[in-house]
C-alpha positions, 0 to 999 in steps of 0.5 A: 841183567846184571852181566849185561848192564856190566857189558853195556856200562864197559863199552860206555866210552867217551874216547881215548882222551878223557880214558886217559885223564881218569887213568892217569889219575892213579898213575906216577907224574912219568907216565901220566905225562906220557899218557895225556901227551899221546891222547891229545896228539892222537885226538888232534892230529889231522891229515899228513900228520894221521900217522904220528898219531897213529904211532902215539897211539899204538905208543899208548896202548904198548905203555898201558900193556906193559903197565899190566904184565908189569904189575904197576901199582898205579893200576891197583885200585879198581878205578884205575884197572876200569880206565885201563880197560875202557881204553882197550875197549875204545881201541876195539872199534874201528881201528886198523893197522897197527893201532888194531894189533895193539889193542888185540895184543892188549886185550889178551894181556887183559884176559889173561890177567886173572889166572896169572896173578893166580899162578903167582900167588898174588891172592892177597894183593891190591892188584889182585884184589882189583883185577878180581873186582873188575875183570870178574865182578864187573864183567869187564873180562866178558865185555873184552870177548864181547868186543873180540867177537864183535871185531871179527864180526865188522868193528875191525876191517875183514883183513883183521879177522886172523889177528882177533881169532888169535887174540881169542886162541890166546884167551881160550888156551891161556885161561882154565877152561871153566872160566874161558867158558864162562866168558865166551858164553855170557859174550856170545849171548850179549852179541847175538841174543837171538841164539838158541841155547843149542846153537850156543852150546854147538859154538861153545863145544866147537870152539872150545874144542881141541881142534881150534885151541890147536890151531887159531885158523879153524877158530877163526872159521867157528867164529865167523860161522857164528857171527854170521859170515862176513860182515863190512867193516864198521867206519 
């Protein structure tokens, strides 16, 4: 129960916009310019100018990816680490195109985000100390396969069906396998909470084998075997 109101409250989001506003809170005067501009052009943009929208947005995921990998301070609390990934979560659902890659690319910035603070030894730090909170404590690192998975299953168009399998290759060969199983469980349980526990433990072997950690094409077939075959994408 508590895993799943963690999920739930993660994919509670209002848009890109008001995302922004509350990151930019704990940001630097630059980049909080820089994030509210995008958000407002992407949410005012109509028609012929669709595209440069588009481009602010994927802009705005880029920025907020390299604010991770960086290790920005601005990203050193819990609240602003939650607003960042509500973000990714809002760019999950219903995007194509290049705005769709960039949330994936952001995504696997985000699930790796934990075992490498580990490797660096960063235990001790406020990043650290956030990172753990949110991704960990709060379930925001399930509610992101949660979303991947549910991006394969429509929320994305069928043409980006590869790109999540990749995204979720990167999660699974990047993370230690007791906490990528951990997550990939408890999400597949959220997505599809009719499954038997022998079918989750058939997609959880499966997927988690060497045969689709080697090679993103054959993941992609478990999932969507998993999922339920091909689905439309979402409006």
């Amino acid at each position: 129960e508590t895993v799943t109101k963690a999920v739930e409250k993660f994919r509670d989001v209002a848009g890109a916009g008001s995302v922004a506003v509350a990151f930019c809170s704990e940001a630097t005067a630059s980049i909080q310019h820089f994030l509210a501009h995008a958000a407002m052009e992407s949410e005012a943009t109509k028609g012929a100018a669709a595209e440069r929208g588009e481009n602010l947005t994927v802009k705005f995921l880029r920025c907020l990816s390299m604010c991770v990998r960086k290790r920005v301070t601005a990203l050193g609390s819990a609240a602003a680490l939650r607003e960042a990934v509500r973000s990714c979560l809002v760019h999950l659902r219903g995007c194509s195109g290049v705005v769709a890659l960039a949330a994936l690319e952001y995504a696997q910035v985000l699930l790796l985000l934990l075992p490498q603070l580990q490797e660096e030894d960063a235990g001790g730090s406020e990043f650290a100390a956030a990172a753990g909170a949110v991704m960990s404590d709060e379930g925001a690192g399930i509610a992101l396969v949660k979303a991947l998975l549910e991006a394969a299953n429509g929320d994305m168009p069928p043409n980006h069906v590869i790109d999540v399998a990749e995204a979720m290759h990167g999660f699974l060969v990047g993370v230690p396998r007791e906490l990528s199983w951990a997550w990939l469980s408890a999400a597949a349980k959220l997505h599809k909470p009719t499954v038997t526990e022998m079918a989750l433990v058939e997609f959880m072997e499966e997927a988690m084998s060497t045969e689709c950690t080697n090679d993103s094409r054959k993941l992609k077939r478990c999932v969507k075997a998993f999922c339920g075959g091909k689905k439309k994408a979402a409006k």
